[in-house]
LOKEVEX-885369 format. One line per 3 residues: number of its first residue (from 1); for each residue z, y negated, x negated of C-alpha. Coordinates in nm, 3 decimals, padded with zeros to 5 digits. Example, Ala and Ser with C-alpha at 12.3 -4.5 7.8 and 13.67 -1.06 7.14 Angstrom:
2
1> 00.780,00.450,-01.230 | 00.714,00.106,-01.367
// end
This chain:
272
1> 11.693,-12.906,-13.063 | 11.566,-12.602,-13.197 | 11.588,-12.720,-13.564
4> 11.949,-12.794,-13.492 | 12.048,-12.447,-13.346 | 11.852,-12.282,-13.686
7> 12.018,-12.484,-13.918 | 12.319,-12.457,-13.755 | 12.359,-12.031,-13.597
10> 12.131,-11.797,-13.479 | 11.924,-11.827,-13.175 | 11.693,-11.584,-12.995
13> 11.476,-11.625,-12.678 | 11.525,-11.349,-12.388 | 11.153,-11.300,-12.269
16> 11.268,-11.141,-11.934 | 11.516,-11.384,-11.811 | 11.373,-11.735,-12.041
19> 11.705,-11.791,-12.156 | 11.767,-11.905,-12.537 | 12.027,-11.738,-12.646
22> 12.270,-11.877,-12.921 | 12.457,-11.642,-13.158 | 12.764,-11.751,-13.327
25> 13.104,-11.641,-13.493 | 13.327,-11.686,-13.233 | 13.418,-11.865,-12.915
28> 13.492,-12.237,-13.102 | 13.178,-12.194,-13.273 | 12.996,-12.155,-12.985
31> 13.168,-12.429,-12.805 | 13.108,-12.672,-13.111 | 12.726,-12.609,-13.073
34> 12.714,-12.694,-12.684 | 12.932,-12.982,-12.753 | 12.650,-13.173,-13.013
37> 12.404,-13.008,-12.814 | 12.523,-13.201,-12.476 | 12.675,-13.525,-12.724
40> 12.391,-13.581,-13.010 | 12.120,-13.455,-12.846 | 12.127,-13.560,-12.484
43> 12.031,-13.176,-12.378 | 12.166,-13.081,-12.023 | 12.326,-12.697,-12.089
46> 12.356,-12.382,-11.838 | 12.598,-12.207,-11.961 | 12.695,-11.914,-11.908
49> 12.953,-11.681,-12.024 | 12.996,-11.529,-12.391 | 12.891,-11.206,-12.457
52> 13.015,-11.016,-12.718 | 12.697,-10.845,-12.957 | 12.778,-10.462,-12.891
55> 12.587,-10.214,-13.124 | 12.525,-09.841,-13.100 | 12.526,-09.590,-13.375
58> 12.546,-09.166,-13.387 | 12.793,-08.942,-13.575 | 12.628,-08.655,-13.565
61> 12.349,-08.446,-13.715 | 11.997,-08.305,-13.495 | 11.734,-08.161,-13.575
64> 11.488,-08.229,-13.325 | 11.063,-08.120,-13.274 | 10.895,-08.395,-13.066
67> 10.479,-08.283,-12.935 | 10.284,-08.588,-12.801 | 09.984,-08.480,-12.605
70> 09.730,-08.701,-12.379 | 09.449,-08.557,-12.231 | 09.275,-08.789,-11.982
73> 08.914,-08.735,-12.069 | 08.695,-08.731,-12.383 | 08.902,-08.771,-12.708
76> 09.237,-08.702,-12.656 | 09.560,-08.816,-12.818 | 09.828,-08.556,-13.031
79> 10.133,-08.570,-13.280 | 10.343,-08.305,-13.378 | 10.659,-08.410,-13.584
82> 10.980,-08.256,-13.676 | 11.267,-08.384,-13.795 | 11.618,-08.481,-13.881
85> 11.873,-08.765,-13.759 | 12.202,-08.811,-13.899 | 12.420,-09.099,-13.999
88> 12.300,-09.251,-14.308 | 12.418,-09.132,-14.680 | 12.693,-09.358,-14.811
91> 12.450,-09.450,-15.085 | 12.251,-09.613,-14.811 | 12.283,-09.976,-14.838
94> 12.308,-10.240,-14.570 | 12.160,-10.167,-14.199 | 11.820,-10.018,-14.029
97> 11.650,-09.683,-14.067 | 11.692,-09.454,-14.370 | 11.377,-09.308,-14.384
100> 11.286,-08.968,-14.593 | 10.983,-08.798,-14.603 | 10.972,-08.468,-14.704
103> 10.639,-08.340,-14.542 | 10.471,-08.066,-14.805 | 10.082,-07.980,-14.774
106> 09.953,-08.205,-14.574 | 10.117,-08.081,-14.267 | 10.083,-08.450,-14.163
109> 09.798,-08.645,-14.303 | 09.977,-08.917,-14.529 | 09.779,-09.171,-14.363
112> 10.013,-09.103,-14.018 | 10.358,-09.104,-14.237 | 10.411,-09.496,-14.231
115> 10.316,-09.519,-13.805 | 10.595,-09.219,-13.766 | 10.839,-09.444,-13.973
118> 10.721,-09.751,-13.777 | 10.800,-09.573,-13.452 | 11.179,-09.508,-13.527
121> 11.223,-09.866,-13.681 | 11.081,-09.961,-13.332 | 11.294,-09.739,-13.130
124> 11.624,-09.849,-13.316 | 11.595,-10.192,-13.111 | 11.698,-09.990,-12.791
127> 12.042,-09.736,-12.819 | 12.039,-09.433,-12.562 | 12.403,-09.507,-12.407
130> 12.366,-09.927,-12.327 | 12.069,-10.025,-12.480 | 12.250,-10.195,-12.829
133> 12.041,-10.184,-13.126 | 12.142,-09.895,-13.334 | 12.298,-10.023,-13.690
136> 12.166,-09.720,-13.902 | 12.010,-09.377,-13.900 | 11.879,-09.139,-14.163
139> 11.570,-08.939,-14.024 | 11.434,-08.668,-14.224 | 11.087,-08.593,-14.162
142> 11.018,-08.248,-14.290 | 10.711,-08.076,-14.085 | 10.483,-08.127,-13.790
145> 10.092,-08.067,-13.728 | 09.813,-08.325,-13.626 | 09.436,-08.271,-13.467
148> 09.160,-08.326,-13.667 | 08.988,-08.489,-13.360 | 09.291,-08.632,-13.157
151> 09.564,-08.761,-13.370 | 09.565,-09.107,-13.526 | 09.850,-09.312,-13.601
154> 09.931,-09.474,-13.234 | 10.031,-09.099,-13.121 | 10.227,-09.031,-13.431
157> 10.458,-09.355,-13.372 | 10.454,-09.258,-13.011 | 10.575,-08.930,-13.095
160> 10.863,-09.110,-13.309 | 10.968,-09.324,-13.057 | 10.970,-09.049,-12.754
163> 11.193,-08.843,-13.036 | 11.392,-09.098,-13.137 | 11.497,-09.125,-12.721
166> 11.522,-08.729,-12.723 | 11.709,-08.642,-13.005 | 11.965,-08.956,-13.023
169> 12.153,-08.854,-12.733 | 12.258,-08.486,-12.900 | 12.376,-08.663,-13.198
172> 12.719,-08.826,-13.016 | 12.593,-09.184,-12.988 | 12.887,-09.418,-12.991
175> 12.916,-09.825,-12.950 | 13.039,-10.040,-13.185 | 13.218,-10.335,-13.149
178> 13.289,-10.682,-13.398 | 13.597,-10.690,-13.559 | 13.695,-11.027,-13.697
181> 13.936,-11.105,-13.956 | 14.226,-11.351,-13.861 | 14.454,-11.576,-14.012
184> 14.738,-11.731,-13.797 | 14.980,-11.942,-13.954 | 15.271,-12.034,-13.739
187> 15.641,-12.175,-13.732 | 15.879,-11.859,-13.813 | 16.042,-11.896,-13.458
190> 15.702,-11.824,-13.338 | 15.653,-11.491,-13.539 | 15.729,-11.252,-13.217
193> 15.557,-11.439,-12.959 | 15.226,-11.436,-13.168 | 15.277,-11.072,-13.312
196> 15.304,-10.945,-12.919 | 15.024,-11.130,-12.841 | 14.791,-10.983,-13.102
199> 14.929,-10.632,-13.001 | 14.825,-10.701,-12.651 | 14.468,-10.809,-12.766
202> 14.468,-10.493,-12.977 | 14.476,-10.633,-13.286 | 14.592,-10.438,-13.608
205> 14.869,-10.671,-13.808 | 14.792,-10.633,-14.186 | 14.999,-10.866,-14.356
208> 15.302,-11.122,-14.386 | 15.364,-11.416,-14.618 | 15.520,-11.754,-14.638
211> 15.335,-12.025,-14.711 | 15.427,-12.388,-14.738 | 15.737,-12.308,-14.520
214> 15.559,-12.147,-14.229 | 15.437,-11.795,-14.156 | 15.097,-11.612,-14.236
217> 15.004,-11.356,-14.053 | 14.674,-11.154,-14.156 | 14.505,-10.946,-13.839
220> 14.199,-10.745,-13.774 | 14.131,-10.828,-13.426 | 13.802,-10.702,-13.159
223> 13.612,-11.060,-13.102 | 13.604,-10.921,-12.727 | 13.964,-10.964,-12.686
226> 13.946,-11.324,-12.834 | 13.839,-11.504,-12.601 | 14.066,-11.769,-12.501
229> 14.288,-11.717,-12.814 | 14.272,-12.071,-12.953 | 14.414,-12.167,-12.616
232> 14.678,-11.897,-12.560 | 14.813,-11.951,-12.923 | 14.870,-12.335,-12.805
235> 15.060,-12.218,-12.575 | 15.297,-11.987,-12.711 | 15.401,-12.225,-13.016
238> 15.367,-12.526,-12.827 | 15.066,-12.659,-13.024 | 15.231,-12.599,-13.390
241> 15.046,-12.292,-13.498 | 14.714,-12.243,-13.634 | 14.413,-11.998,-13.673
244> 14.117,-11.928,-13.836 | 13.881,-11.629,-13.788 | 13.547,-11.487,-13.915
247> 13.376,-11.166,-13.927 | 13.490,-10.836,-14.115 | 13.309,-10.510,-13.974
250> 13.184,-10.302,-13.698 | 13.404,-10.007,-13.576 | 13.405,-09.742,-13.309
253> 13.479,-09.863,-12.984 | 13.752,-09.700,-12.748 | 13.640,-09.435,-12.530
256> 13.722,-09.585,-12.208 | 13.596,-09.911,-12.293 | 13.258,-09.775,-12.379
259> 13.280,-09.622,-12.052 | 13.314,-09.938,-11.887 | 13.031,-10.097,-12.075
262> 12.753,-09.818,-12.032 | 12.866,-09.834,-11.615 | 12.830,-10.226,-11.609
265> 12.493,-10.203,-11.808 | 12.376,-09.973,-11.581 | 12.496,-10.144,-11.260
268> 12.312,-10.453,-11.360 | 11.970,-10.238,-11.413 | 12.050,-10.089,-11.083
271> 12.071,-10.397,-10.943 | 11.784,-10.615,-11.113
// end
């Protein structure tokens, strides 16, 4: 069933808990999948709740000097790097690590620049606040110092990724939550009902229009407060209105909400 969940959305195995996770655009995407997974394909399904794919970014700038030292006997281990995090440039395009390199001298052997590069890209996979991956980040690597005996490329991408832990959390990490793009179309008598809904599930209302005698109404909604929605909208129009939805961006989530995240994220570590 594999081929069917690649073809199909995106699917991941969790190596701690040997659950395969599937990834898709919404609740009703995700319940089509189980549905031929359990009809087509005969396969018997746990499943468990959605979860919505948090990520974590930072919005500020830190300059930051990470030393990684090992001494346990014979040759030793050593990296000196400083350097720069900030958001990336809005020249930056798409996702990951922007990575500049702006050691001068050979105040770290070029041989060592690609590990300390390696080291952030690594370290992205894991935010500071929840443990998201982190969309984007400009580092500016700009001076350091190596051993001619103990440094070698493992201790320089150590050194990155013991930074990259370090500095992040002066540089006012943040989550970030899916916002999806939605389209209801409903019966005008409807137009309140729906409207109060979508304020209720925070959603931001950015257009009206007719269409074909009923009304369009254009949202930017959080996928976490969607949950249910094709369900709830049945309700409230007694089955006549419509809805499609798909992705549109990442954005900052609330304060308190991120609050509530990082304490449930930690309460299940506490408790594993």
């Amino acid at each position: 069933w594999r081929k069917f969940a690649i073809a199909s959305t995106g699917w991941k195995s969790d190596e701690e808990t040997g659950q395969t996770i599937i990834e898709g655009m919404g609740e009703l995407h995700l319940d089509i999948i189980i549905d031929r997974l359990k009809r087509e394909f005969k396969v018997e399904v746990n499943q468990g709740a959605p979860q919505v794919s948090y990520k974590e970014s930072i919005s500020a700038t830190y300059e930051h000097r990470e030393v990684y030292k090992k001494q346990t006997g014979g040759r030793g281990k050593f990296a000196d790097i400083q350097f720069e995090i900030s958001p990336v440039d809005e020249t930056f395009v798409g996702e990951g690590l922007q990575f500049v390199n702006q050691i001068v001298g050979g105040a770290i052997p070029r041989e060592f620049i690609p590990s300390v590069e390696k080291g952030f890209k690594e370290a992205m996979k894991n935010g500071v606040l929840a443990g998201y991956p982190l969309d984007s980040m400009k580092v500016r690597l700009f001076d350091g110092s190596f051993h001619a005996v103990d440094s070698d490329s493992i201790s320089f991408e150590l050194a990155a990724k013991q930074g990259y832990r370090d500095a992040v959390k002066h540089a006012s990490p943040i989550i970030l939550e899916p916002i999806m793009k939605l389209e209801v179309v409903t019966p005008a008598d409807y137009m309140g009902d729906v409207q109060g809904d979508l304020n209720r599930r925070r959603g931001l209302i950015e257009g009206l229009e007719e269409r074909a005698g009923a009304q369009v109404i254009k949202a930017k909604v959080p996928l976490s407060e969607m949950f249910g929605y094709v369900t709830t909208l049945r309700t409230i129009t007694s089955g006549r209105a419509t809805s499609s939805m798909e992705f549109s961006h990442y954005n900052e989530i609330p304060r308190n909400m991120a609050d509530e995240i990082i304490a449930k994220v930690k309460g299940v570590k506490a408790n594993a």
